[in-house]
C-alpha positions as CSV (number, residue, x, y, z in Angstrom):
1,X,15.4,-13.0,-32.5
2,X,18.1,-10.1,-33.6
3,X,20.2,-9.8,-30.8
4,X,23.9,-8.7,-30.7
5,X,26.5,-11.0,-29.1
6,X,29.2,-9.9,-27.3
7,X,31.5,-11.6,-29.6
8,X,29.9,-9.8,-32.5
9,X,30.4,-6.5,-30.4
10,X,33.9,-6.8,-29.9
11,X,34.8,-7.7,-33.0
12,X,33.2,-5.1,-34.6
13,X,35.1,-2.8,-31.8
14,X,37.7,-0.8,-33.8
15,X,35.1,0.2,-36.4
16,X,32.7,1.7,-34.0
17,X,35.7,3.6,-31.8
18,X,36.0,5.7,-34.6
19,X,32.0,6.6,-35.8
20,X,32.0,7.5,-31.9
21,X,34.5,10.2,-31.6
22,X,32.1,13.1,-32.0
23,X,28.5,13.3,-31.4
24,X,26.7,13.5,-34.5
25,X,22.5,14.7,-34.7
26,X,21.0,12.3,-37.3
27,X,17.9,15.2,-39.0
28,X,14.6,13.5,-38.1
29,X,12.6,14.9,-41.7
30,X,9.3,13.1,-41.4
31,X,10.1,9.8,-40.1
32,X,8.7,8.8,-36.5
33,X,11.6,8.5,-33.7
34,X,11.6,4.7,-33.2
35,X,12.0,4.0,-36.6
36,X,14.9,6.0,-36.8
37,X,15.9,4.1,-33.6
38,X,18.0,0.9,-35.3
39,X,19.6,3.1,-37.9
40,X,21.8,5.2,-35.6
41,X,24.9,4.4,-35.1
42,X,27.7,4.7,-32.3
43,X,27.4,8.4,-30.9
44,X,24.5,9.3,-32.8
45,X,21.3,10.5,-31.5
46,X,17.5,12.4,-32.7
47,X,16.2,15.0,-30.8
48,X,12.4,16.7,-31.8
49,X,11.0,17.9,-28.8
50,X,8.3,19.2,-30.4
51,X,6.5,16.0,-31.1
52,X,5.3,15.5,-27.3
53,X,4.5,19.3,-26.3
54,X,4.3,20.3,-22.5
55,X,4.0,17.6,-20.2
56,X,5.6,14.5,-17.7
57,X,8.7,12.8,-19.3
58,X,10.1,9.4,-18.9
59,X,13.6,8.1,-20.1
60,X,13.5,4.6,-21.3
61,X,17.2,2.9,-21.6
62,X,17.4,-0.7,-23.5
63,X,19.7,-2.4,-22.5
64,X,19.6,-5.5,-25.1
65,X,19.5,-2.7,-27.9
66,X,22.0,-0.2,-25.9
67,X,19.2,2.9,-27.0
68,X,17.5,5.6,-24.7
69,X,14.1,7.2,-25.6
70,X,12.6,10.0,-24.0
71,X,9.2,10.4,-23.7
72,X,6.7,13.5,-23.2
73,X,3.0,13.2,-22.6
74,X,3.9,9.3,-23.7
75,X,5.4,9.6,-26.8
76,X,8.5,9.5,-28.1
77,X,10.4,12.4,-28.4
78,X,14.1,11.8,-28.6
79,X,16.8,8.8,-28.8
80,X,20.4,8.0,-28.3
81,X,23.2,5.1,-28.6
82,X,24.3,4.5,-25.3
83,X,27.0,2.1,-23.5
84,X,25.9,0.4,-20.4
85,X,28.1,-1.5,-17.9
86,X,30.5,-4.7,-19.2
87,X,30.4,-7.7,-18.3
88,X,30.9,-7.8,-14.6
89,X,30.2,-4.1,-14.2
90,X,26.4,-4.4,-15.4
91,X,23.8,-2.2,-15.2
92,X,21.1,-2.5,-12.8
93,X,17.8,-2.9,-14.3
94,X,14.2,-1.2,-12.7
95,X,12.7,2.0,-12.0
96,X,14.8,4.8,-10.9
97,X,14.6,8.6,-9.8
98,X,16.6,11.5,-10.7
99,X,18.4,12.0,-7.1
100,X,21.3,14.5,-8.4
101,X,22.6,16.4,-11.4
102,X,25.8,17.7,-11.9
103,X,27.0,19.2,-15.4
104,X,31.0,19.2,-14.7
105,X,31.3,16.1,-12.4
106,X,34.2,14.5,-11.8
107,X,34.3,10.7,-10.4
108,X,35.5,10.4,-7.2
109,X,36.1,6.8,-7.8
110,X,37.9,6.8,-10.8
111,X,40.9,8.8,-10.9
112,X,38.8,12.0,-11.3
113,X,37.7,11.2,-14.3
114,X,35.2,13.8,-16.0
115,X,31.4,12.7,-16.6
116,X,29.9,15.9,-18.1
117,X,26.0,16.0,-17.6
118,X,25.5,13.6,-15.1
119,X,22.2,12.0,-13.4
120,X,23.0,10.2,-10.9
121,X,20.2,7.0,-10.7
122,X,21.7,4.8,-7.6
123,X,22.8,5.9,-4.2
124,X,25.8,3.6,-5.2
125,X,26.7,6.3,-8.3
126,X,25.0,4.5,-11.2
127,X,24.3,7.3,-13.5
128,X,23.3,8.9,-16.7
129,X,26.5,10.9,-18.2
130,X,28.6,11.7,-21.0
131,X,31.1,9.6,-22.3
132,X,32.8,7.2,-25.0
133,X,30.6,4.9,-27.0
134,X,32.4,2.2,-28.8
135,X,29.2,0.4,-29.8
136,X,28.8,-2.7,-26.5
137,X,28.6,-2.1,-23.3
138,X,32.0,-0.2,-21.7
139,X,31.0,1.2,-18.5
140,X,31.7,0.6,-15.3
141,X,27.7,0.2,-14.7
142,X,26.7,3.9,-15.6
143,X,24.6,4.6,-19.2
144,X,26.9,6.4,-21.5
145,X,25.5,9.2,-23.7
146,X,27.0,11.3,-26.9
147,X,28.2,14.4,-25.4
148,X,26.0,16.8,-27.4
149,X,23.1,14.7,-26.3
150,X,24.0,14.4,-22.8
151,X,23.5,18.1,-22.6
152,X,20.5,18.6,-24.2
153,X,19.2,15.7,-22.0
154,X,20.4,17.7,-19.2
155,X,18.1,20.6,-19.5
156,X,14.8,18.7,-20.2
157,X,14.7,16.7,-17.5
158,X,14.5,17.4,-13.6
159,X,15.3,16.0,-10.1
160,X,12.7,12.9,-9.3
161,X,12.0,12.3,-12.8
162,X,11.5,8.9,-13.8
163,X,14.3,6.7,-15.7
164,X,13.6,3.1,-16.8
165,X,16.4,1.0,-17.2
166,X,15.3,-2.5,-19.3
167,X,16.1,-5.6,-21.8
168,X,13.8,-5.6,-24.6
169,X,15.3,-8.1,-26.7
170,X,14.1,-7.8,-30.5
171,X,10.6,-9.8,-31.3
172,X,10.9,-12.9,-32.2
173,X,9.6,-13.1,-36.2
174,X,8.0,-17.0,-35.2
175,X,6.3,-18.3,-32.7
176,X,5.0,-22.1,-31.5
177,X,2.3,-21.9,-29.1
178,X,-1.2,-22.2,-28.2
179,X,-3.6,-22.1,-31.7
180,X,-4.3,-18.8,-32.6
181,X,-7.7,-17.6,-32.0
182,X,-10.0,-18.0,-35.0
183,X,-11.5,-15.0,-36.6
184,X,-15.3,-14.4,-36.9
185,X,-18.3,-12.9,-38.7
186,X,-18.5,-9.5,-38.1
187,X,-20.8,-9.1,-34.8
188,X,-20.5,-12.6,-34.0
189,X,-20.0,-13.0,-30.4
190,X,-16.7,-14.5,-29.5
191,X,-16.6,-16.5,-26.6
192,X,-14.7,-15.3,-23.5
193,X,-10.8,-16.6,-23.4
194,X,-10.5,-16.7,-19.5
195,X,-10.4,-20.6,-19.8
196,X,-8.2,-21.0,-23.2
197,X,-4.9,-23.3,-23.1
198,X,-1.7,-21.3,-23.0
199,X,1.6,-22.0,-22.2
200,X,3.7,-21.1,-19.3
201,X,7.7,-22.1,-19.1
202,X,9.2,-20.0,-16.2
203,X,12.8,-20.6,-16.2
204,X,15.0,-19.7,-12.7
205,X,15.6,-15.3,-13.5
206,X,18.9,-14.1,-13.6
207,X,19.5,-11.1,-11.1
208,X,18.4,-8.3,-13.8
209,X,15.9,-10.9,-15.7
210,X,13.2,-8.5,-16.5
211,X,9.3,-10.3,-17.8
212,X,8.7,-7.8,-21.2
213,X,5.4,-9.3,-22.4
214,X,4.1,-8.5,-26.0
215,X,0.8,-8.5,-27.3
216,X,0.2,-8.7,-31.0
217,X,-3.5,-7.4,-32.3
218,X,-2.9,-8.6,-35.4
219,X,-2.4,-12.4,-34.6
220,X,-4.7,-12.3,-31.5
221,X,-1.6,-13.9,-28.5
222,X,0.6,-12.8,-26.3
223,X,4.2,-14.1,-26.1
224,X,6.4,-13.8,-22.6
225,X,10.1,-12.7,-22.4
226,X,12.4,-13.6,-19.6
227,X,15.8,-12.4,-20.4
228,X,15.5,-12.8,-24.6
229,X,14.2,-16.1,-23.7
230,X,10.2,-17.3,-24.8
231,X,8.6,-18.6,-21.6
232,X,5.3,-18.1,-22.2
233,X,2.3,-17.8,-24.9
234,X,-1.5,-17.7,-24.6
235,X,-4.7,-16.2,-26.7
236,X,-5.4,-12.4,-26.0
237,X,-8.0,-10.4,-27.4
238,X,-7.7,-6.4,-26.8
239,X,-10.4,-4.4,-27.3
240,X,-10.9,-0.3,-28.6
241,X,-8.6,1.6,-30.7
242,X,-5.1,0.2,-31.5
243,X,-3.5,2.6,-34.3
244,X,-0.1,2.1,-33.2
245,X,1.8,0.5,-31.2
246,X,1.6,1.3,-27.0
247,X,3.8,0.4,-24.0
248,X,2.8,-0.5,-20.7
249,X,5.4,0.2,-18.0
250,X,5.4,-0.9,-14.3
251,X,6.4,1.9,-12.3
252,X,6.1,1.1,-9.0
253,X,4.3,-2.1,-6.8
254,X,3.0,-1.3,-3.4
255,X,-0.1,-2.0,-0.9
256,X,-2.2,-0.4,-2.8
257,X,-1.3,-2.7,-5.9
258,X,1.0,-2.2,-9.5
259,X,1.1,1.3,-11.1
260,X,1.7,1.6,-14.4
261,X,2.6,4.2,-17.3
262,X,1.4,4.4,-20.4
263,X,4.1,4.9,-23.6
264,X,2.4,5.9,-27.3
265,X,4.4,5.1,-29.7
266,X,2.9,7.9,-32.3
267,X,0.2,10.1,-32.1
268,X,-0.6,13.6,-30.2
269,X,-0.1,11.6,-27.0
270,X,-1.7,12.5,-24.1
271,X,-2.0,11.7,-19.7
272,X,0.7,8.6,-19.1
273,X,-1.7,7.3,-16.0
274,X,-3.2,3.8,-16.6
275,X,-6.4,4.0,-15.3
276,X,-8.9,0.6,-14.0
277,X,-10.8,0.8,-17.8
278,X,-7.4,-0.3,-19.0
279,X,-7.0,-4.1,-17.7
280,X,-10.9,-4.4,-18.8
281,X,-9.5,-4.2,-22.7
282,X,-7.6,-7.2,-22.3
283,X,-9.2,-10.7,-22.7
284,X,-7.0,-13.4,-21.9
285,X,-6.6,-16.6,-19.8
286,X,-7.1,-16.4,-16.2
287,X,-4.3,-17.9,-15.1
288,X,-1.9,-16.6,-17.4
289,X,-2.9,-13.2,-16.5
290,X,-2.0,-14.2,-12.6
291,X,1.3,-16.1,-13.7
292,X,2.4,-12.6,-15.3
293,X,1.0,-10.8,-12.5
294,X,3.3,-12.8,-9.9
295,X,6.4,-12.5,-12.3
296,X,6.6,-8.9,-13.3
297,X,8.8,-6.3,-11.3
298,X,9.2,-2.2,-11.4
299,X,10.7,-1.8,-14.9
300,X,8.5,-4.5,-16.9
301,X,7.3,-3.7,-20.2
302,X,4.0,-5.0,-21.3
303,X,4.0,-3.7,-25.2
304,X,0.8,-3.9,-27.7
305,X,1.4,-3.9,-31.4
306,X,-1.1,-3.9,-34.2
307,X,1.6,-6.1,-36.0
308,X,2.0,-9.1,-36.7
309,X,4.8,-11.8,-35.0
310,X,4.3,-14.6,-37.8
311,X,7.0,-15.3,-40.0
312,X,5.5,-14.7,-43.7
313,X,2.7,-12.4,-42.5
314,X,1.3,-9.0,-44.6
315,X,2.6,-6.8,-41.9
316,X,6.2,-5.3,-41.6
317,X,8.7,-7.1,-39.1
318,X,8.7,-5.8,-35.2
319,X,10.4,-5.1,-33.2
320,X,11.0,-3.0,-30.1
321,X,13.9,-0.1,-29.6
322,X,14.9,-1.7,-32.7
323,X,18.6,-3.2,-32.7
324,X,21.1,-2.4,-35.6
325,X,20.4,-3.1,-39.0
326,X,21.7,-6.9,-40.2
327,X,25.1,-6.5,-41.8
């Protein structure tokens, strides 16, 4: 798994203080906006609001990968480098709304300092503003943005609009787990999975431990992240059209049971609302599905890709809100 240390972070610190003096628009051309994701550097950003049309948005902030994404009508329309709170300072994780904007704040907590474009998430002043991006996590807890970016931000979303903040590490390229399920003859019928073997590791969560759960079409399982750590694997079989990869993400948990929103990660897009139908295209052990039910929280991400996780395997590596390149 591609992750960046803090180590490697800091070290690489007085390189990435300069690249983020200015904000810099990287031209989209033809290539989709999360592929363009892991190339940007420090104080970079895409914007093509074009691609998603007229319709709901949703802000996505990576923490493992410090990226945003906005989404319109589920697909991706725009992304930015960000920096996220250090270490002791670190930013909550979970669904949040838009309570206040403000495009010449000042901080009343620090010293008056200026934080152009801001969004305020938290009652306790987490928010979305502009600021310096050296590359690793600098704030005091609030998601830095490129100045040029933070504006254009600014005037496409609106008060009560939803902002996910999560840790999607990068996909791991191997995998040990339960055997994968075998293919079949065309119109053969393939036995139910609701009693196949999985696995199931929980490990005690840290405070912002989000479950991110990925489902692979092309190698027919499922593999379970807590905190960029593999606690879980187990058969899954999804059903209908897969031309691209989609995100599932849990917006809110309450009496009447989980509501979720549904990301496309290309294509025309279309309604975000996860309807009943959807849970019937999953087949999958019963008890793995309730072991994930129990663990998840506002803010999971449940993604499906049409790749492949294998080491060795025909299709192209994964990953999700794709890290920097490897130096």
């Amino acid at each position: 798994m591609r992750t960046l240390t803090t180590a490697i972070a800091f070290a690489l610190a007085t390189e990435f203080i300069s690249a983020s003096a200015s904000a810099q628009q990287v031209e989209r051309g033809n290539r989709a906006i999360l592929d363009m994701v892991g190339t940007l550097k420090p104080g970079q950003y895409v914007w093509a609001p074009v691609l998603g049309g007229d319709g709901p948005a949703l802000v996505v902030v990576n923490l493992e990968t410090q990226r945003l994404v906005l989404f319109r009508n589920g697909v991706p329309v725009a992304a930015s480098t960000v920096s996220s709170g250090k270490t002791g300072h670190e930013t909550p994780t979970g669904v949040f709304t838009i309570l206040q904007k403000n495009a010449a704040h000042r901080s009343k907590t620090y010293n008056n300092a200026p934080m152009p474009n801001m969004q305020r998430l938290t009652a306790r002043g987490i928010a979305l503003h502009a600021g310096n991006l050296p590359g690793y996590p600098a704030s005091h807890g609030c998601v830095r943005l490129p100045l040029a970016f933070s504006k254009l931000l600014y005037g496409a979303t609106q008060l009560g609009m939803t902002v996910v903040i999560t840790a999607i590490p990068a996909l791991p390229t191997a995998t040990e787990g339960p055997a994968l399920v075998e293919n079949q003859a065309p119109g053969a019928q393939q036995a139910s999975l609701s009693q196949a073997s999985y696995q199931w590791n929980p490990v005690p969560p840290g405070p912002d431990d989000l479950i991110s759960v990925v489902v692979s079409i092309a190698d027919q399982r499922a593999i379970v992240l807590q905190g960029g750590k593999n606690i879980g694997s187990a058969p899954v079989r999804v059903s209908g059209p897969a031309s691209g990869a989609t995100a599932y993400v849990l917006e809110s948990w309450d009496q009447t049971g989980k509501h979720w929103l549904k990301l496309q990660f290309s294509g025309s897009g279309g309604s975000m609302e996860v309807g009943p139908e959807e849970l019937k295209r999953f087949d999958a052990p019963v008890a793995f599905r309730s072991a994930i039910a129990a663990a998840v929280r506002p803010g999971s991400v449940v993604i499906v890709t049409p790749e492949s996780l294998v080491t060795g395997s025909t299709g192209r590596s994964q990953t999700v809100f794709e890290d920097e390149p490897a130096k």
